[in-house]
N, C-alpha and C positions, 0 to 999 in steps of 0.2 A: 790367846791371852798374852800379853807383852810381858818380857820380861823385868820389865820394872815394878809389874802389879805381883808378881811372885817374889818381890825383894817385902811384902809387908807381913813374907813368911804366915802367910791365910794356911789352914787346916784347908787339904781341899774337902772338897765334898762331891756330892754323888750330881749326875748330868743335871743340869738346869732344864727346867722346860716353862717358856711363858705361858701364866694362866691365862685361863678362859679360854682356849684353843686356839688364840690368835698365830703364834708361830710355835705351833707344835712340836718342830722336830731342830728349836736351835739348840746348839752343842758347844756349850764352853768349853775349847778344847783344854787349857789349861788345868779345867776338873776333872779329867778323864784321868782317871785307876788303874796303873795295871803295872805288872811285874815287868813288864819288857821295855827299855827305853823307846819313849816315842817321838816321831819329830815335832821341830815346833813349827806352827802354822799359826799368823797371824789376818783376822780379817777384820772386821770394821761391823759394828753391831747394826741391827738392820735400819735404815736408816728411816725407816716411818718412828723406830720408839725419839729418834730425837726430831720429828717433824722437819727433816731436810727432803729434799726431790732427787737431788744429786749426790750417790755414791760421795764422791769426792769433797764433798763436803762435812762429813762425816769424821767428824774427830776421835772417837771412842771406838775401842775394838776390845771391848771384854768388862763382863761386872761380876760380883760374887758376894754373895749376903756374909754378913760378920755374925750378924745378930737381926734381931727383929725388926729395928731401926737404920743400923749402920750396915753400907757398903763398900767392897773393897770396885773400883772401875779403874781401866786402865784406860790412855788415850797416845795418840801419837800426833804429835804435829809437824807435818810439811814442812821440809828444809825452805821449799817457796811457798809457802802459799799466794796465791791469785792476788789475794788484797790486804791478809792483814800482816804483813812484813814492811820491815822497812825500805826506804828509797832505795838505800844502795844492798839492801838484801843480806843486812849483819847482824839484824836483830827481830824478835818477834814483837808486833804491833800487842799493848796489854789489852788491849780489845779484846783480843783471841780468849786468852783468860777468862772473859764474862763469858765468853761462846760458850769454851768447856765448863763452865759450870752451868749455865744454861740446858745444857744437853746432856749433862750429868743430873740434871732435875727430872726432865719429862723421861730418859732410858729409867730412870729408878722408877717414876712415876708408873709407868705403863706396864716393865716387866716385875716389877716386886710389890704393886700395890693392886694391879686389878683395873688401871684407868682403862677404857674402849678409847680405840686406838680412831674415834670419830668424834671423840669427845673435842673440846674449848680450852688451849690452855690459856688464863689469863694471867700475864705476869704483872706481879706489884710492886713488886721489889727486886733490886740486884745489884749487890756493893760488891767489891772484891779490892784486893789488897795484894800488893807483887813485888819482888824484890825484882829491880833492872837489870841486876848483874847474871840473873836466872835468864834472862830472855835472851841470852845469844843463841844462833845461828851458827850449828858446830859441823860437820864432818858428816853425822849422819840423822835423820828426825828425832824430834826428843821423844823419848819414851818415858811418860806421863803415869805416875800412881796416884790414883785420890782417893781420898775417904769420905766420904758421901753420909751427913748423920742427919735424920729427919726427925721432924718437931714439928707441934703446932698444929697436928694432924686433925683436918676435921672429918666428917661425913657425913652424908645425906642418910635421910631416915632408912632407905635401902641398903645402906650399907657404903654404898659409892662414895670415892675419894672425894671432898669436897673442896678442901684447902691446905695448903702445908709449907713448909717452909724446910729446905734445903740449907748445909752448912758445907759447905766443899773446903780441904785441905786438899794441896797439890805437891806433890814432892817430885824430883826431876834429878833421877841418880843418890838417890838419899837424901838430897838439897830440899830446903823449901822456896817454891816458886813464889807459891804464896796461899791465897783462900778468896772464898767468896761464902756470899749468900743469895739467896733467894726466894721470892716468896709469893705462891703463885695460887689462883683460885682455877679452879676445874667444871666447866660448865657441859652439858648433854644439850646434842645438837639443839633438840627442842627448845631449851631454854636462850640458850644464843640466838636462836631465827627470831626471838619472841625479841629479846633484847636488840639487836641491829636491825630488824626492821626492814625497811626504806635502804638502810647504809649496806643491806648485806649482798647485793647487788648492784657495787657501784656501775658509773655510766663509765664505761671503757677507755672513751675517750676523754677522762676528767685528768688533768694536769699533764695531758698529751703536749700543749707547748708549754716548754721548759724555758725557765729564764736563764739567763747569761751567768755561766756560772763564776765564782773570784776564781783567781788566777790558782791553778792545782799545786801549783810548787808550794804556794804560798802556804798549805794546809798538808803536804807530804804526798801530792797525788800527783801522778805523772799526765793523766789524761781526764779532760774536762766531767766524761761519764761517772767519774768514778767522785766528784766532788758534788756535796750533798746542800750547800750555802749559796746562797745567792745575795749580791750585797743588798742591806737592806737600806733603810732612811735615818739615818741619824747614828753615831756612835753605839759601838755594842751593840748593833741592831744588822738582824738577816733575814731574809726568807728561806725554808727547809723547798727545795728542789728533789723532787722522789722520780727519779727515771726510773720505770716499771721494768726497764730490758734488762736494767745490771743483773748479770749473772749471781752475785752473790747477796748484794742486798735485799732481791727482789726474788728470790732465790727461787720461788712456789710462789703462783697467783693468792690473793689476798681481799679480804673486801675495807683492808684500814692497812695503814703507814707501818710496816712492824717497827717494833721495838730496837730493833739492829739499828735500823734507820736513823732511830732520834738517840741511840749510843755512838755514830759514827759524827751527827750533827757536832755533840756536844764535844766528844776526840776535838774536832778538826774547828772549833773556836778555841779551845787551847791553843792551837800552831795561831792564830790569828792574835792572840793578846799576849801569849807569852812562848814568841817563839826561841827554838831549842829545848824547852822542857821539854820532859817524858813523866808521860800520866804512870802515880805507883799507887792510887787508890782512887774509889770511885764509891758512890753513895748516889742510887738512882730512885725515882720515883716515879711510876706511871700511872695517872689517874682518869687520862680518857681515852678514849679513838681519836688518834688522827685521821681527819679523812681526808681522801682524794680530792675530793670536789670542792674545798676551801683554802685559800691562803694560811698558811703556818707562822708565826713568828719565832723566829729563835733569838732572846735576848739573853745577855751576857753580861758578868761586872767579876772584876778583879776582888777578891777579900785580901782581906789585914792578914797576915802572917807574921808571928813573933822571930818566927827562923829565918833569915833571909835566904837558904837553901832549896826554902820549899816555898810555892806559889799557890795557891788555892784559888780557882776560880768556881764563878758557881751559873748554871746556865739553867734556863726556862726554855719550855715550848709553849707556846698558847694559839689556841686557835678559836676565833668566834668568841673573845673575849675571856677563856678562860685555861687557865693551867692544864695542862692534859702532861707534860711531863718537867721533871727538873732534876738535877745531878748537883752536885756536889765535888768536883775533883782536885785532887792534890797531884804536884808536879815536881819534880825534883828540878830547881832550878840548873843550868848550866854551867860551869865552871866559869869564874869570875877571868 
C-alpha cells in the first residue's frame, strides 16, 4: 500500500481476502497489525481485477473498504509511461486519469462486490475532470490516493453485480488531481456470447490493412503506430485506424474496438482543431461495439465557449450509420 493512501489516515483493518476464492491469499500489506515496525513493500494489485494482461500496465497497487460503499485505493504513475506522457516527458497525458479510474471501477468491482473475474464489463459512461498543474512529471512516480464511492448498484435476481456506477476523487500529495466517474453494466459470459454473436469471433485478418495514418507530431505522437486517425473526406472528418499489435491500446485480444481506443481517437482531434490545448475534462458516452470488420467515422466540430481560455470541442464515432460513441471535452486554451 503506497504511502499516499495512508495519508487518508484509514483505521486499518484486519488482512483482506478476495471473495469467492478467486485470490485467496492476497495481503494488503499496509493492513497488516503488529507491534513491531514493518517494512514497506509496495506491489501492484493483481492485474486480472483491472482486466490488463500486462503487469506493467497496472496502475494501482492497493485498496481498502471505508465503508460498505466507499474505498480508500492507492495508485502510482510511471515517471514514463510508454504512451500516456507527453512529447518531451514533463507532463502526464489526462488520458491516464480516465485509466485510473477505470481500473479503480472493475479492482472495486471484482474484489469488494463479488463480480467473477469471467464476467463482461460494459462501460457507459466516463467523465473525469483534472487540474493540469497536477500532471507534472516530478523526480520520482506520483503516488496516487483515491476514494472510490459507489452508487446506482444494480443486481441480478441471484444476487450478482449487475450495474453501478463509480465516483473517483484523486489526490496527489494532499493536492486534488482531480475526479472521475463511471458507469458500467456487468454481463456473465453467457449472456455476452448470446449478445455478440457472429462479432464474438471476429475474422483475424479484419482491419489487417491500415490506412496512412495523419502526420504523429501533428496529434503528440512520435510514431505512426501509435496514431489512431486516419484523414478522412471533408472537414472535421477521419477514419478511427485500430492496429491490433500496439502494445498498449490493444493491450489483450478482444472481439470489438475498446473503449481506450475511441478515448485516445477523441484526445488526438483535439491536437488537430485546437492545437496547444490540454484536455481538463472529458464527458464520454459509449453506446455500441465498434467492430473490426467496418469502417469507423470519427466526426468533430468546435462549440461556443463564453471563456476565451477554454475551448470545447465535441467528437462522435459512428459506424454503419449509427453513434456507437461521443465525448464532450473541455481544453484549456494556450496562452495568448
Amino acid at each position: 500500500m503506497s504511502d499516499s493512501l495512508l495519508m487518508l489516515e484509514v483505521e486499518p483493518q484486519a488482512p483482506h481476502t478476495a471473495p469467492g476464492g478467486a485470490y485467496p491469499h492476497i495481503f494488503i500489506p499496509a493492513q497488516r497489525q503488529s507491534s513491531r515496525p514493518q517494512p514497506h513493500f509496495t506491489t501492484t494489485v493483481p492485474k486480472e481485477y483491472v482486466h490488463r494482461a500486462a503487469v506493467a500496465e497496472v496502475l494501482l497497487t492497493g485498496w481498502q473498504p471505508l465503508d460498505e460503499d466507499r474505498f480508500a485505493v492507492s495508485a502510482q504513475w510511471p515517471r514514463a509511461h510508454s504512451y500516456f506522457t507527453s512529447l518531451c516527458g514533463t507532463s502526464y497525458d489526462s488520458t491516464l486519469v480516465a485509466e485510473t479510474v477505470r481500473q479503480a471501477g472493475t479492482l472495486v468491482a471484482h474484489a469488494e462486490y463479488g463480480v467473477p473475474l469471467d464476467s463482461n464489463f460494459i462501460l457507459n459512461d466516463l467523465q473525469y475532470l483534472c487540474d493540469p498543474t497536477e500532471l507534472e512529471v516530478l523526480g520520482t512516480p506520483a503516488e496516487l490516493a483515491l476514494v472510490v464511492t459507489c452508487s446506482q448498484i444494480r443486481r441480478t435476481r441471484a444476487g450478482q453485480l449487475a450495474g453501478i456506477r463509480f465516483d473517483v476523487e484523486i489526490q496527489r500529495d494532499g493536492r486534488s488531481v482531480g475526479s472521475g466517474m463511471a458507469k458500467a453494466t456487468i454481463l456473465r459470459p453467457e449472456v455476452y456470447r448470446r449478445i455478440r454473436g457472429e462479432h464474438l469471433t471476429p475474422d483475424p485478418g479484419a482491419g489487417a490493412m491500415l490506412s496512412e495514418p495523419v502526420a504523429p507530431a501533428l496529434v503528440d505522437r512520435r510514431y505512426a503506430p501509435d496514431v489512431v486517425l486516419s484523414p478522412g473526406e471533408g472537414e472535421g472528418r477521419w477514419l478511427l485506424r485500430a492496429d491490433q499489435r500496439h502494445p498498449v491500446l490493444f493491450e489483450h485480444p478482444g472481439d470489438h474496438i475498446p473503449g481506450m481506443v475511441l478515448l485516445e481517437a477523441a484526445r488526438q482531434v483535439t491536437r488537430l482543431l485546437a492545437p496547444g490545448s490540454t484536455a481538463i475534462a472529458a464527458e464520454s458516452s459509449f453506446t455500441r461495439y465498434v467492430e473490426f470488420d467496418a469502417p469507423c467515422l470519427i466526426e468533430a466540430e468546435e462549440l461556443h465557449s463564453d471563456d476565451p481560455a477554454v475551448r470545447v470541442v465535441s467528437v462522435r464515432a459512428e459506424q454503419d450509420g449509427r453513434t456507437a460513441f461521443s465525448s464532450t471535452i473541455t481544453l484549456a486554451a494556450p496562452p495568448a
